[in-house]
N, C-alpha and C positions, 0 to 999 in steps of 0.2 A: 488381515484384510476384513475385511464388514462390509458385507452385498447379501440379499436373500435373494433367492429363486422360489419365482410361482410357474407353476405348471398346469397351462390351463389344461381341462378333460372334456371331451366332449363324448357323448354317449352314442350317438345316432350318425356314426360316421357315415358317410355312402357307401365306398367300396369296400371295405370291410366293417359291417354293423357291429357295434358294440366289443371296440377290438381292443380298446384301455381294459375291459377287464378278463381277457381271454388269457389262458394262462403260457407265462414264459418264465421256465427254470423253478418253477413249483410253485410261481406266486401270479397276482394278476399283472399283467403291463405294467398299469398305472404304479403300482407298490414299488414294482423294479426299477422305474424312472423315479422317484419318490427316491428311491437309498442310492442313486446314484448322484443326486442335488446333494443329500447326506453328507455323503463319501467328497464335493467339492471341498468344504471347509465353510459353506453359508453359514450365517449366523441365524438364519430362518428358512425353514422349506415348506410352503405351503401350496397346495391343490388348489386348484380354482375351475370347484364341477360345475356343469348346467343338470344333474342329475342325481336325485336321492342317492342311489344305487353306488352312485361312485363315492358319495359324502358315505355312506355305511359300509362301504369296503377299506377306505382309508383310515378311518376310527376303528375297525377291528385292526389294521396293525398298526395303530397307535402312534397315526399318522395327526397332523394339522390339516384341516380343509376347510373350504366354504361354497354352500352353495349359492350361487352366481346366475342370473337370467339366460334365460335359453333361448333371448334371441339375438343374443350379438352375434354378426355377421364373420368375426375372427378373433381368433385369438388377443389380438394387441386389447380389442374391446375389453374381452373377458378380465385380462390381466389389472385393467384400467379399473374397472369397478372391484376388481379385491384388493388392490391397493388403496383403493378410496375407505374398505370396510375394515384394513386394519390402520386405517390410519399413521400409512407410514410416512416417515420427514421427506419434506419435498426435493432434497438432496439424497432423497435414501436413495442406493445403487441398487437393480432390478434385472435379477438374469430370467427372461423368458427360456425354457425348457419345456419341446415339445411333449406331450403325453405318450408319443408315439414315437421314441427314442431312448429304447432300455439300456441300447448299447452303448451311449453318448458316454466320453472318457471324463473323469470327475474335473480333471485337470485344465480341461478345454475350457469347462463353464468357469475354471478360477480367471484362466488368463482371458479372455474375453472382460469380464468383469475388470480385469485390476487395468484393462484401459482409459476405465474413465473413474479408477481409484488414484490413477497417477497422473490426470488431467482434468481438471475442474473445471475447466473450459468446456470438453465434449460433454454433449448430452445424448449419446445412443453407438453403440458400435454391435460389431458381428462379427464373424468367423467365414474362415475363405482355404478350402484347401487344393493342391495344385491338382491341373487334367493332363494327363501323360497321350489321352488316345480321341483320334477324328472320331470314333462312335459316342463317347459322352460329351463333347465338345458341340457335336451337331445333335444330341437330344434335346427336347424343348423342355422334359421335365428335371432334365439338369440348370439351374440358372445360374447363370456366368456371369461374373463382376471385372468389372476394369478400377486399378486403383492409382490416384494420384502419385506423386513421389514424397510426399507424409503421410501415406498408408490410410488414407483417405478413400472411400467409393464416390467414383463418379459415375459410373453410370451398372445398373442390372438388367440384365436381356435373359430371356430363354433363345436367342439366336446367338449361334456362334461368335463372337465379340473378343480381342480382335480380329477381323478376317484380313490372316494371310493371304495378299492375291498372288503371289507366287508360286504357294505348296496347295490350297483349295481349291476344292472339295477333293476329301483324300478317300480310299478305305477304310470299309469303317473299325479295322484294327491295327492300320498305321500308327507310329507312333510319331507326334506333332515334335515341330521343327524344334531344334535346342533354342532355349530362351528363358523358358520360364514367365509367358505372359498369360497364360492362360489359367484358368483357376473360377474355381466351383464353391457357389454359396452355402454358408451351409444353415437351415433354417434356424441358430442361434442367434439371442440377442441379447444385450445389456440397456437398460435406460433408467435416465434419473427420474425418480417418481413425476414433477414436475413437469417432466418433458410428457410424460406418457400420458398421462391425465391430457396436456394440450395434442398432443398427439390424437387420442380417443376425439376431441371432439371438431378436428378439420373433417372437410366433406372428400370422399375420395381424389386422387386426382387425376387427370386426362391420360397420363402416364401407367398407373395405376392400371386404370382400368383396362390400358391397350395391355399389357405385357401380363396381366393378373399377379401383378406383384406389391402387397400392401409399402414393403419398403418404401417405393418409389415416392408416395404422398410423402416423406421426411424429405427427402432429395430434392424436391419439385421445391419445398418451403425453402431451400438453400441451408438445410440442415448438414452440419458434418457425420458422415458415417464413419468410425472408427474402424477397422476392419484387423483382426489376429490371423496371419495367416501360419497355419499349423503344416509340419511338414509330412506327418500320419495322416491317412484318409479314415475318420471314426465309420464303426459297422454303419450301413444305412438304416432309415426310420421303416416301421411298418402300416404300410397303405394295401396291401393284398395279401391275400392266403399265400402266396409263392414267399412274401417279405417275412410272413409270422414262422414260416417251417426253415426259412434260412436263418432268422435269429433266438428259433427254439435248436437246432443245431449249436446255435454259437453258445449258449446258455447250458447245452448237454454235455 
């Protein structure tokens, strides 16, 4: 298979400042997401910083980076202008990997990827793992996907989606009715150069902006979302000092 992973970095996070290069398992963030792209089987893994600091931390381990403007609004942006500067084929396959995902499984970014290695047709898919309990189902910062019957997303919510009116609102360590319809995005992505590039330059859309989910701008165009649904739940990404000491644990 032949897909590269870029990893955009941003330096100036909010909730945790400058947490790509804070150290997890004896290395910064960012390096350990870096050898986990490695460990996929890409044929390229490169950084995509808004910040010297990261560009000289990734060339001491003899990493590929580039620095990228500091002020695109997300990541897809970011990804979009390094793609643009290494001049990859417009058919090239494109796994976005957050910076702030050391524990991401290498295997996850293969298979996501070889969805749109083995369909020429889609241009963008993601990952969706299953919700066993009412307490992550009704969190808002879990976002929940409904998928068609060709494993297609039709629609992303941070509201519970679909609502059981039968067994809803449960406890929030119930566990949800047998079925298996419930399932959790997980911020991975695959796209064809081509697509991303037009992607970067639509304007938000109405969707979008209600739900705070960039996804949605693909969806809103009538774009098909690929979606891999994995049977493992990967460790979670690090957004808080509680995230960084439960995945320096997992690293120790």
């Amino acid at each position: 298979m032949s897909f590269c992973v870029l990893i955009p970095a941003r330096l100036a996070s909010t909730r945790l400042p400058r947490k790509v290069l804070l150290d997890v398992g004896g290395l910064p963030m960012i390096e350990q997401v870096r050898r986990r792209a490695v460990a996929s089987g890409a044929s390229r893994v490169v950084v995509a910083a808004d910040h010297p600091e990261i560009v000289a931390c990734i060339e001491d381990h003899g990493g590929e980076v580039l620095l990228t403007s500091p002020d695109h609004v997300c990541g897809t942006e970011r990804l979009a202008e390094a793609a643009r500067l290494l001049d990859l084929p417009a058919d090239a396959v494109i796994v976005n990997l957050q910076g702030d995902e050391p524990g991401m499984p290498p295997a996850l970014l293969q298979a996501t990827a070889k969805l749109l290695l083995e369909n020429e047709a889609l241009k963008m898919a993601t990952a969706a793992v299953p919700i066993h309990h009412w307490a992550e189902l009704a969190d808002p910062h879990a976002v929940k996907l409904i998928c068609n019957d060709q494993g297609h997303a039709r629609y992303f919510s941070r509201a519970p989606i679909p609502w059981h009116r039968q067994y809803f609102p449960m406890q929030p360590q119930d566990p949800l009715p047998d079925g298996g319809h419930w399932w959790r995005h997980l911020g991975l992505y695959a796209y064809r150069h081509q697509f991303l590039q037009d992607y970067a330059r639509w304007p938000a859309s109405p969707l979008e902006q209600i739900e705070s989910l960039e996804q949605m701008r693909a969806l809103e165009r009538g774009v098909q979302i690929a979606v891999y649904c994995a049977a493992e739940v990967p460790p979670a990404g690090v957004d808080t000092l509680a995230d960084l000491e439960r995945v320096r644990r997992l690293f120790s």
